[in-house]
C-alpha positions in Angstrom: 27.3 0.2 -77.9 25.2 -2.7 -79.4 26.9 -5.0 -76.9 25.6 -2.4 -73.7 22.5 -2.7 -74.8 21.8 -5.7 -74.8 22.8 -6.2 -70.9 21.1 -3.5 -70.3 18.0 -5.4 -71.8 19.1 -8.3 -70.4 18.9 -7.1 -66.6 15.2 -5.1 -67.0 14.1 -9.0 -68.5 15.4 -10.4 -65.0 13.9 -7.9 -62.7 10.7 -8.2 -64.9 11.0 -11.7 -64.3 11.3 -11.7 -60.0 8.4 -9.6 -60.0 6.3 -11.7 -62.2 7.5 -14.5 -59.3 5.9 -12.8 -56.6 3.1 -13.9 -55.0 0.4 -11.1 -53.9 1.4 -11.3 -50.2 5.1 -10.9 -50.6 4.3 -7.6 -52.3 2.4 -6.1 -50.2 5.2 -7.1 -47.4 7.4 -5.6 -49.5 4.9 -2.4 -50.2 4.6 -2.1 -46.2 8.6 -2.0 -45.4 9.1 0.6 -47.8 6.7 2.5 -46.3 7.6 1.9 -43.3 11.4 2.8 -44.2 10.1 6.2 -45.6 7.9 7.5 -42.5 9.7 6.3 -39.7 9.3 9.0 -37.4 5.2 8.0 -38.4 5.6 4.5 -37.9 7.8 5.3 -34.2 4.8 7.8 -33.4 2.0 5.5 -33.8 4.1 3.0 -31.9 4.2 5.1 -29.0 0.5 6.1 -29.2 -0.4 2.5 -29.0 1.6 1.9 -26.2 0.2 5.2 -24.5 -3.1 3.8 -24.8 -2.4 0.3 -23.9 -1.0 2.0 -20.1 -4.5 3.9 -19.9 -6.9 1.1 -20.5 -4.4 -1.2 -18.2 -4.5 1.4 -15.4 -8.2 1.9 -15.6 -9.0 -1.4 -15.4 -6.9 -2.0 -12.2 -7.8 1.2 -10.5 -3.5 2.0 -10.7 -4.1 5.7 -10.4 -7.3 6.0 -9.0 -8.1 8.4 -6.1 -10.3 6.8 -3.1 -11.9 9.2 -0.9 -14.0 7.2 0.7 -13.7 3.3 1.8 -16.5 2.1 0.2 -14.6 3.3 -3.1 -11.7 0.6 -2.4 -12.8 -2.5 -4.7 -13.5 -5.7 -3.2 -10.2 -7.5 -5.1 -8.0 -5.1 -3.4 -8.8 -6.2 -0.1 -9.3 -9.8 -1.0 -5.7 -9.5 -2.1 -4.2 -7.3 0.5 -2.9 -4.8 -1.9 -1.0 -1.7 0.0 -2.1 1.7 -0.4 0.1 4.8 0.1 -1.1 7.3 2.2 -1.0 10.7 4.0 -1.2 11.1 7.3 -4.0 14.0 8.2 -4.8 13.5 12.3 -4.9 10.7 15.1 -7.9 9.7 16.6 -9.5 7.1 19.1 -10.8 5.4 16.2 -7.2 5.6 14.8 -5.8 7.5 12.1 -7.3 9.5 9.4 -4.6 9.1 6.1 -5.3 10.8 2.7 -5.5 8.5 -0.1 -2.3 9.0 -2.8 -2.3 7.0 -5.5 0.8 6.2 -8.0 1.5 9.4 -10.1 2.4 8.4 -14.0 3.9 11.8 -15.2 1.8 11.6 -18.5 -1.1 9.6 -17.9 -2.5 10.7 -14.4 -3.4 14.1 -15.4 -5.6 12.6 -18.2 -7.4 10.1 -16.0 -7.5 12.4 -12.8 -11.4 14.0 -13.1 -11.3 15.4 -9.3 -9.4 16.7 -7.1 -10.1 15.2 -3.5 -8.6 15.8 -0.3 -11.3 13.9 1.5 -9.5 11.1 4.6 -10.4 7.5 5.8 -10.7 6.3 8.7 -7.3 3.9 9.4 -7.7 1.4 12.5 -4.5 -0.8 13.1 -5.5 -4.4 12.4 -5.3 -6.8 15.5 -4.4 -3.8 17.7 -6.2 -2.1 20.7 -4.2 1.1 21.7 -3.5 2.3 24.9 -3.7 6.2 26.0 0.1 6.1 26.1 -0.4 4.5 22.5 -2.5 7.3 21.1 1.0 10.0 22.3 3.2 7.4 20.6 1.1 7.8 17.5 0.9 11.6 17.4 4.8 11.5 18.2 5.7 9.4 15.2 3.5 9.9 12.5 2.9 13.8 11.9 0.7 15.0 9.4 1.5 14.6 6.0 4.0 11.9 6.9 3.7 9.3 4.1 2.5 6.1 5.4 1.7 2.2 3.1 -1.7 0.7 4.1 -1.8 -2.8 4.0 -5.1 -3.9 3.4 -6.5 -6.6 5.6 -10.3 -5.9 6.2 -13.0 -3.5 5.5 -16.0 -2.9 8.3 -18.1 -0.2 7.8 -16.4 3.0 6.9 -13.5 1.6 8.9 -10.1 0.1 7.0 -8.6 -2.5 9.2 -5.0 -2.6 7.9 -1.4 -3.0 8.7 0.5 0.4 8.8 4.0 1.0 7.8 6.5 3.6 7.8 10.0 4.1 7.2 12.2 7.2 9.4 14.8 7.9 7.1 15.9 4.5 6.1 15.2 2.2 3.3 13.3 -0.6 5.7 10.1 0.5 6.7 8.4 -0.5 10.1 5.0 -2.3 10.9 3.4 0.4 13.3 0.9 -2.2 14.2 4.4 -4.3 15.5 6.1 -1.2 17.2 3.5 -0.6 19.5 3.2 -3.5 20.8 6.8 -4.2 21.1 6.7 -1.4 23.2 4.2 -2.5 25.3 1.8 0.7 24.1 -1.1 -1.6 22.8 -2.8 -5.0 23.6 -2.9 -8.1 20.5 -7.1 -8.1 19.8 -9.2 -10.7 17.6 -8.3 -9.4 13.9 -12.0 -7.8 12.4 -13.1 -9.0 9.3 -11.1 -11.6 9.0 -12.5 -15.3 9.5 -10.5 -17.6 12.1 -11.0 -20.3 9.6 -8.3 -18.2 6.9 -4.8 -18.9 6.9 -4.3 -14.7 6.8 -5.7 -14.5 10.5 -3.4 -17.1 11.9 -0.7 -15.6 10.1 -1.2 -12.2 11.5 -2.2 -13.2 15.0 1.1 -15.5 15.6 3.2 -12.3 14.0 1.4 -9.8 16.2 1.5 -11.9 19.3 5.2 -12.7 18.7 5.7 -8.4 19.1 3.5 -8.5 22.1 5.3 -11.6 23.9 8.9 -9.4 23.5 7.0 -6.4 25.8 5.9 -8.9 27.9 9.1 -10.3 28.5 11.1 -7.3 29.0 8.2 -5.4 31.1 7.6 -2.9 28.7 4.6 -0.4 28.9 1.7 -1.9 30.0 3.9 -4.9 30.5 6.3 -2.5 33.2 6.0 -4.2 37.0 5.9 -2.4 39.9 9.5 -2.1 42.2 9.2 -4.3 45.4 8.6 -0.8 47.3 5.9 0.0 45.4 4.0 -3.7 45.6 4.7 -3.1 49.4 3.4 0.0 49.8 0.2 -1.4 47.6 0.1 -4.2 49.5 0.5 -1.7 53.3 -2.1 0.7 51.9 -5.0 -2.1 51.4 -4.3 -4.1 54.6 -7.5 -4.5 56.6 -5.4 -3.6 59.9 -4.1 -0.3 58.6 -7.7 0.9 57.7 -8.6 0.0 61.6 -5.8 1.9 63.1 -6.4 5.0 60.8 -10.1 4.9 61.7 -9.2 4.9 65.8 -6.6 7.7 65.1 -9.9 9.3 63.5 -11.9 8.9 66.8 -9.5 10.3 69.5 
């Protein structure tokens, strides 16, 4: 029993003797783990509320979930950076379409930032792009309402977005509308608005926008389509100056 005792005695006098080595910081490290080793489901909690809040702040700072309903609303960044905006198709007009703004949905988060709800539509004209009547049927044909649609933004005039429009039909690889319709000859390539010859963007888009137009042009597509050699002669027949002076004797007698 003596002989337990005194290793017994022995041990508390070393453990005595590692805490009197301690410095202050390494027990209050210590202090902290254990705490941190008894309320873990507190500790993962407040982790995840931090994190929470970090995603707020971030998305309100960058306008992630944000709802435009007007383009004036669009900050001046996003266009300087051609960010795309997903959209709803409402209705086509001859000022182009008129798409819904829809902005990213975070499950959690977006029903805490959302203050209104706003149904209000912008004014979408396709960038570089002057539509033909035949253009405007195309349009109505291929982009119902509701359709979902990515706005590319390019420039900003008025209450008019200049942009490039995409859409996908049931694939994964979506289609520049501003392309299609000149590809198909439905459209004419136009000076891009708002956007200064001088900028690398405008040359970019004109060469891509002519390219699509050139492919119409070449395969005599749309507005592009020539007339059959019956119907050039029968143009050509009808405005002669000597058919117009027969037909006005046949008038007299």
């Amino acid at each position: 029993m003596p002989g337990t005792q005194s290793e017994t005695d022995r041990e508390t006098e070393q453990v005595k003797r590692k805490n009197e080595g301690k410095t202050p910081s390494q027990n209050i490290v210590s202090l902290i783990s254990q705490f941190a080793d008894d309320n873990l489901t507190v500790v993962r909690n407040i982790s995840t509320g931090l994190a929470i809040a970090g995603v707020i702040v971030i998305a309100r700072s960058i306008k992630l979930i944000t709802k435009f309903g007007a383009v004036s609303e669009i900050p001046v960044r996003f266009l300087e950076r051609n960010v795309s905006l997903r959209g709803r198709v409402h209705t086509i007009t001859e000022k182009g379409l008129e798409v819904e703004h829809v902005p990213i949905y975070l499950p959690i988060i977006s029903p805490l930032l959302s203050k209104r709800v706003c149904t209000s539509s912008m004014v979408v004209h396709l960038a570089g792009v002057e539509l033909t009547p035949e253009g405007r049927v195309w349009l109505e044909k291929h982009l119902a309402p509701s359709q979902i649609v990515w706005l590319k933004l390019i420039s900003r005039e008025e209450n008019i977005l200049h942009c490039l429009v995409s859409h996908s039909q049931g694939s994964i690889w979506s289609r520049c509308v501003n392309e299609e319709v000149l590809r198909l000859g439905l459209a004419r390539s136009v000076p891009i608005s708002g956007v200064s010859p001088d900028r690398r963007l405008y040359w970019h888009l004109h060469k891509r926008l002519h390219k699509a137009e050139r492919k119409a042009e070449k395969k005599g597509r749309g507005l592009w389509k020539e007339d059959s050699l019956w119907e050039r002669t029968s143009k050509a027949v009808g405005d002669s100056t000597l058919l117009r002076i027969v037909k006005r004797l046949f008038r007299r007698t």
